[in-house]
N, C-alpha and C positions, 0 to 999 in steps of 0.2 A: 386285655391282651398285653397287656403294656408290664400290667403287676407280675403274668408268669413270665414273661421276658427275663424279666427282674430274677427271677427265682432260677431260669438257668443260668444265669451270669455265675449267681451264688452260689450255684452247684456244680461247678465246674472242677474238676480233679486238678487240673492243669491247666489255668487260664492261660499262661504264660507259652503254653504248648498246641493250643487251639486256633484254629479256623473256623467262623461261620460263613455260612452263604444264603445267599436268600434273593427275595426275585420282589417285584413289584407286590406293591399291597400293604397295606396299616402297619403293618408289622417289621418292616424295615427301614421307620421312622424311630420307633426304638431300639431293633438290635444296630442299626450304625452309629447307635452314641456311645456305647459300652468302647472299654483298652482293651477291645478284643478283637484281633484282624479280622473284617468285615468285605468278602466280597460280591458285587449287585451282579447279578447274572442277568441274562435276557429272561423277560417271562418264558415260565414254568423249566429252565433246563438245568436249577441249581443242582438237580441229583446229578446230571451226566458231569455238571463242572467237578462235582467232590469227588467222585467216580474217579479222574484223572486225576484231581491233585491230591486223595489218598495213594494212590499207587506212583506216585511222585515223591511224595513224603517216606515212602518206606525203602526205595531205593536211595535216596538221597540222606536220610538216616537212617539206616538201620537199625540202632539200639536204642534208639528212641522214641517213646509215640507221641505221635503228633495227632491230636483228635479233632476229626474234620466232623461240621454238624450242618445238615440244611435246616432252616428254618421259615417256610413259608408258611401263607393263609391256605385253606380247602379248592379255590380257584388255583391257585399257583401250583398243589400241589397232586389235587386228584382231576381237575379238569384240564386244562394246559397242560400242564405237566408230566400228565398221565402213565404216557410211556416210558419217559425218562425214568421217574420214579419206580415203576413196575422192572424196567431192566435193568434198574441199577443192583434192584433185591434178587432178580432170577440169577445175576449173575455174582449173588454174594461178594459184591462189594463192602469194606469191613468201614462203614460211618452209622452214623444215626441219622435219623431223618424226626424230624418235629413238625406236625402238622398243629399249624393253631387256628381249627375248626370256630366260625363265628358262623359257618351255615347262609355265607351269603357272597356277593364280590362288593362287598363295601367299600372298598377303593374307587369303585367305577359307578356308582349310581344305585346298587340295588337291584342286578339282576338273581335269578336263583343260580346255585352251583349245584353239582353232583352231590354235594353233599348237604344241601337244601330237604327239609325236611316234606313229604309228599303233602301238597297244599297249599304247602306257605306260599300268602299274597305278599308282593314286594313292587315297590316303587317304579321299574321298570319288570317285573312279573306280576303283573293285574289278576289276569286268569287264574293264578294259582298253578304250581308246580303239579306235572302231572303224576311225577314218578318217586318215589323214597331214597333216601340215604344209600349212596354207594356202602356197600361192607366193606369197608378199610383194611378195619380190625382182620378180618376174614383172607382180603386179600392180601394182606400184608404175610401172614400166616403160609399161606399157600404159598406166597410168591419167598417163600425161604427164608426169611425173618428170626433169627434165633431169639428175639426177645419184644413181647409187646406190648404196650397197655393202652387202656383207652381209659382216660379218667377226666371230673372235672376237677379242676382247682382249686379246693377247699380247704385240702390240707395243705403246709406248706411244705409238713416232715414226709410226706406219702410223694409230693410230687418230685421232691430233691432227693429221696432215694429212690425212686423210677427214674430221674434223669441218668443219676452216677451210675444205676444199673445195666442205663441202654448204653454209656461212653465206653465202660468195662467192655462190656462184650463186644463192641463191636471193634474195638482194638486187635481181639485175635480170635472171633468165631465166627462174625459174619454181621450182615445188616439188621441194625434193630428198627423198631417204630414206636414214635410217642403219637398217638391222636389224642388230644387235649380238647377239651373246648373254652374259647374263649368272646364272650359275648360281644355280638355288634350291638351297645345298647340304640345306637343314632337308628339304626335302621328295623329293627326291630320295636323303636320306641318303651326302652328300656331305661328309665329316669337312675342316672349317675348311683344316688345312694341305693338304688334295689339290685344294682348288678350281683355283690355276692348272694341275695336271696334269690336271685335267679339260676346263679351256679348249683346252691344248694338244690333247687325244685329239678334243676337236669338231673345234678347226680343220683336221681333217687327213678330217675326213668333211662333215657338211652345214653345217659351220660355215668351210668354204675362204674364202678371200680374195676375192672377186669386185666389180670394181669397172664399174660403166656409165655413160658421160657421153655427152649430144651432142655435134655436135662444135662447136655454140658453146659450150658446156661446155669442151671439150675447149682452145681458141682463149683463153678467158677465164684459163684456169689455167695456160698459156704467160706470157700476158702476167704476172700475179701476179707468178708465181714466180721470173719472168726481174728482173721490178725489183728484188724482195726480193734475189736473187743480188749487183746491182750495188749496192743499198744495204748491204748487207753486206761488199762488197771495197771 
């Protein structure tokens, strides 16, 4: 979790012009250490906080963009969070949203989340979870999402131009979504040195490469790319 932290820091367009937010849980022991203004929301409401202070930032500069990013765990963001998260996209809110899937509330003991995979036994889930993987990916889509992807962390060139591509768009087309996975190895009992071969074994099952844009998405990320290429030769 900690490493792709690391890799949105470094993929930032505009650190200098950025907002994250984030809520309880593993993951905001590393994004509050980053020189990147960091604010703790109440569990699960950081999408409704970004919600207000993008339409803040745009009144208040307009010729400026200022890129707001949530970043929570799968409890904070598809459990707790639920609705926040789902209204902030129906109502095309223009941020990004980072879910860093570990499939579990690893902050709090080990209970399952929504996005707990159907089965999985867990420290305080004995029985086994009864039900499968909320579709993020799906509802994110549905719920008006101009840009999405679900990937695991392997690459670090694949996951830093998914990040730049969700900040892009959502600057002036609409809500994007990163679902990422990022291993709880403690609770999973996943030994320190095997985490990236664990990345690798997801990516090759529910954790594949899948990426969705519109095609003004799709339009916006030509043009980008193509300047960058000639500012570059």
């Amino acid at each position: 979790m900690a490493y792709y932290i690391k890799i949105i820091f470094a993929s930032l367009p505009n650190p200098e012009d950025t907002v994250t937010i984030g809520t309880a849980g593993c993951g905001r022991l590393a994004i509050s250490q980053a020189a990147v203004p960091f604010i703790y929301g109440n569990y699960g409401d950081q999408n409704a906080m970004a919600s207000g202070i993008t339409r803040a930032f745009r009144l208040r500069f307009p010729d400026r963009h200022k890129d707001v990013i949530t970043i929570a765990g799968d409890g904070g963001m598809m459990d707790i969070g639920f609705s926040m998260t789902m209204h902030a996209w129906f109502r095309r809110e223009r941020f990004t949203t980072i879910m860093l899937d570990n499939e579990v509330y690893g902050n709090t003991g080990g209970q399952e989340s929504g996005m707990s995979v159907e089965g999985a036994v867990l420290k305080m889930s004995p029985k086994g979870k009864n039900f499968g993987k909320m579709p993020a990916m799906q509802l994110a889509i549905d719920a008006g999402c101009v840009y999405v992807v679900k990937m695991s962390p392997t690459n670090i060139n694949k996951s830093s131009k998914a990040i730049r591509r969700a900040i892009f768009a959502a600057r002036t087309l609409g809500p994007t979504f990163i679902h990422v996975y990022t291993s709880c190895n403690i609770e999973y009992s996943i030994p320190t040195p095997d985490v990236f071969r664990d990345a690798k074994e997801k990516e090759k099952g529910r954790f594949a490469f899948e990426e969705y844009m519109t095609d003004e998405a799709k339009e916006l990320f030509a043009q980008i790319e193509s300047k960058n290429k000639r500012e570059v030769s």
